[in-house]
N, C-alpha and C positions, 0 to 999 in steps of 0.2 A: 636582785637581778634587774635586766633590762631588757627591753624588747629584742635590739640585738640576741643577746643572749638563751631567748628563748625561742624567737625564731626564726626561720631562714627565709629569702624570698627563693621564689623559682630560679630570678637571673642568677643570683648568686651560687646557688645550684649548681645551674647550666656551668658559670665561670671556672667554679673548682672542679666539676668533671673535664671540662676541655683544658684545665690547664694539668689534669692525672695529678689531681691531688689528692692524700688519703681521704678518704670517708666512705662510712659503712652507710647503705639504705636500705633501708627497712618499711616495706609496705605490710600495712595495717588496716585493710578492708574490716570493716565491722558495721551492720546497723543492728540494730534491735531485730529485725522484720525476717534480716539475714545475715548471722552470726558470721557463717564458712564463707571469706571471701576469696577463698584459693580458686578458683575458678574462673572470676572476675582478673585479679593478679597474671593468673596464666595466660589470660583474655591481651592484655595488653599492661606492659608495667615499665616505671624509670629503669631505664640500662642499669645495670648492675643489682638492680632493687633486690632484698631478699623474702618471702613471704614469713609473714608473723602473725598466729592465730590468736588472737584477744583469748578467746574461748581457753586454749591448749595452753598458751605458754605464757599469758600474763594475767593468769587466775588459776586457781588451783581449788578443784574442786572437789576435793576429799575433804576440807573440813565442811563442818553443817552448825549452824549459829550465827555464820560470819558473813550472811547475806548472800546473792545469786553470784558475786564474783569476787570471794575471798582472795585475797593477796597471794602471788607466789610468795617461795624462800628466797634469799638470795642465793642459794646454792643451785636452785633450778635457773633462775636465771643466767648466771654462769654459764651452765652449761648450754644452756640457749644461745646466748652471747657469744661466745666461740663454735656452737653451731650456726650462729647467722656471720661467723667470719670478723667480727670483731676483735680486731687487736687493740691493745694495752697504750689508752694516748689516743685512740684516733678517734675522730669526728662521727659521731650519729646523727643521719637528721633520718624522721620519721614521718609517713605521710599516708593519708585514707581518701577517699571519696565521697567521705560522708560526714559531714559536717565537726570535724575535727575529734570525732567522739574517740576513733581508733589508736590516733596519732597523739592524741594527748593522755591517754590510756599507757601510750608506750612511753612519754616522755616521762610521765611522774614516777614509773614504777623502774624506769633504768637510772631516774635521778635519785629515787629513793634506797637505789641498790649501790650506791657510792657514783654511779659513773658524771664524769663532772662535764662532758659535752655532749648535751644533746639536744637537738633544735626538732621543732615541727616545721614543715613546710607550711610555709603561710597562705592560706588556698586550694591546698589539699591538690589532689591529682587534676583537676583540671587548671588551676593556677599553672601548673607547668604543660600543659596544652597549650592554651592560652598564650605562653610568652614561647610559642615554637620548640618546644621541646618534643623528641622523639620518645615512639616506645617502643621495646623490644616485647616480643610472647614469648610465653615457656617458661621453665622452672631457672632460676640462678642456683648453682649449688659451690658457694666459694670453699676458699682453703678455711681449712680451720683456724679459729683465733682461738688468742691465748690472755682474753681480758679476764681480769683478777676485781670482782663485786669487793665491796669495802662490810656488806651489811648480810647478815644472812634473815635475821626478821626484820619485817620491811613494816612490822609496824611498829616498829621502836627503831627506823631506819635513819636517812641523811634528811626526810622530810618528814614534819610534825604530822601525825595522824589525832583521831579523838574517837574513843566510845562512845556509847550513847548517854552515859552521865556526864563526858565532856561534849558534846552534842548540845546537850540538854539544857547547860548553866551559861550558855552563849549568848541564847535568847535572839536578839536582833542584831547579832554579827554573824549568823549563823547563815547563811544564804542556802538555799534547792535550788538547783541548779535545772529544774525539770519541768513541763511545759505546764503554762497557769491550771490550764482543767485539769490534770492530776495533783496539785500543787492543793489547791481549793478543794480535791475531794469528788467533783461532780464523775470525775472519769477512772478507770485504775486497772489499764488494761494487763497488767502482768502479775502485780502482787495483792495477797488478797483483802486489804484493807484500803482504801482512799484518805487521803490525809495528807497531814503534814505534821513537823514536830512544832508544839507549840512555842510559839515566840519569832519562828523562823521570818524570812523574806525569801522573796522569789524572784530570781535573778537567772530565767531561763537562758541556759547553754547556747540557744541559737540564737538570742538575739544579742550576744558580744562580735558577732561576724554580720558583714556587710552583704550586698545581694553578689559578690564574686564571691565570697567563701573567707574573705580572709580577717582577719581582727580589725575589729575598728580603730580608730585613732585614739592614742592615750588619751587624750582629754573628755572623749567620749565612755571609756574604757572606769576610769574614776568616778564618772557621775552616772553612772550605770549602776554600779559596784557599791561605791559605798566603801564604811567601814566594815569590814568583815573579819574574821578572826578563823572560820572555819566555813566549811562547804559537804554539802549532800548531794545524792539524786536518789533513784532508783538501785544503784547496786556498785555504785563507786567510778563510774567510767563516764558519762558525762559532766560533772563535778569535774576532772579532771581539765576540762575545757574552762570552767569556771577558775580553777587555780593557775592554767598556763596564763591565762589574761590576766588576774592578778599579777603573776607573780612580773609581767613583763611591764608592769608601771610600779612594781617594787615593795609589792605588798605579801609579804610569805606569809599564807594561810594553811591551813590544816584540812584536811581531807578526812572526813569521817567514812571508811572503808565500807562499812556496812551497809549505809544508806537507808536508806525506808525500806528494801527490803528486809533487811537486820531489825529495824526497829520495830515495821509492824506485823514481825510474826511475834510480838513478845506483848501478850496483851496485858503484862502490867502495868505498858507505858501509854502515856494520854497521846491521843490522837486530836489533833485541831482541824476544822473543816472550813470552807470560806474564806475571805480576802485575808489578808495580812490584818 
């Protein structure tokens, strides 16, 4: 892939709505602190925007093993998909508030469900503040679409996933995508071990965006990153910020679904403490 490819600016945005050209948008409010950001979304959202609950429709939480945000099906998706008015062909760009956790959560799991156009806004909802763009409040509720997913398990999908045995054999291509003091152990405010998988690096999610929100520059992006093969966090959703910057200087890595939630409720496996 290419930066193009993976993300959209605001202007660009702005261009294809003023010029009525197809594209579906999808706001994806999500932090850690505050899951439900339908409220926020209703607050103030891009024209046409549709709301998409991280929580509800891009995790599916009836299995238990598979960490705090196991993968939908592609068939849930689907029907999500033509509930957020997506037709068959047309352009998705995706966008959050918060530091791209939401919006790259949606890109990986609609890339991994076949769909082959999907962008993050680059800056998230204030990026389009910022270059003068308006917001409408209240709910969108479009026509129904009628987009056709390519993949019904999204972890044998259009994008490489890894267990925790492929997790595990990585070693130092393995990046955490999650902040150093969880990374290191000292902290672990959600799951109930502190750690990290041994051999890993830490390659915190927030620091591939700039103080506007948006990715840094590919050159920046590389020497950040590193070789990598695969990526973690806490539960599969920031990780996915660590693979959209990847994947937009051209390097398709693997997303270990589970995360350190997955891994450290299974006390078979070693837990490492401290720097890299």
């Amino acid at each position: 892939m290419t930066r193009e490819a993976v993300l959209i600016t605001a202007s660009e945005l702005a261009q294809r709505l003023a010029a009525d050209a197809p594209v579906a948008i999808l706001d994806v409010r999500w932090q850690l602190s505050e899951p439900d950001g339908r409220a926020a979304y209703e607050g103030g959202h891009i024209p046409g925007a549709v709301y998409v609950s991280l929580e509800d429709d891009l995790s599916d939480h009836k299995f238990s093993g598979r960490g705090r945000h196991p993968l939908p099906s592609g068939r849930s998706i689907e029907a999500a998909g033509r509930r957020w008015g997506i037709t068959e062909g047309t352009p998705v760009v995706v966008y959050d508030d918060w530091n791209r956790a939401g919006s790259s959560r949606a890109w990986w799991v609609l890339s991994a469900a076949g769909l082959r156009d999907v962008r993050i806004l680059d800056g998230g909802l204030s990026a389009w503040i910022a270059a003068g763009g308006e917001l409408e409040s209240g709910t969108v509720t479009p026509e129904h679409g009628d987009v056709v997913v390519g993949y019904d398990d999204l972890y044998a999908g259009a994008l490489p996933t890894l267990d925790a045995e492929g997790a595990a054999a990585l070693g130092a291509r393995l990046l955490d995508a999650r902040a150093p003091e969880r990374f290191r152990g000292e902290v672990e405010p959600v799951d109930a071990v502190g750690g990290h998988i041994p051999g890993a690096r830490n390659a915190p999610s927030t620091g591939l965006l700039g103080d506007d929100g948006r990715f840094l520059p590919d050159a920046d992006l590389v020497r950040l990153l590193g070789d990598a093969d695969g990526v973690y966090c806490g539960s599969g959703v920031t990780a996915s910020v660590v693979l959209a910057a990847l994947a937009s200087v051209g390097v398709d890595a693997a997303l270990y679904p589970g995360s350190w939630s997955e891994w450290s409720s299974n006390s078979g496996l070693p837990v490492a403490v401290g720097p890299e």
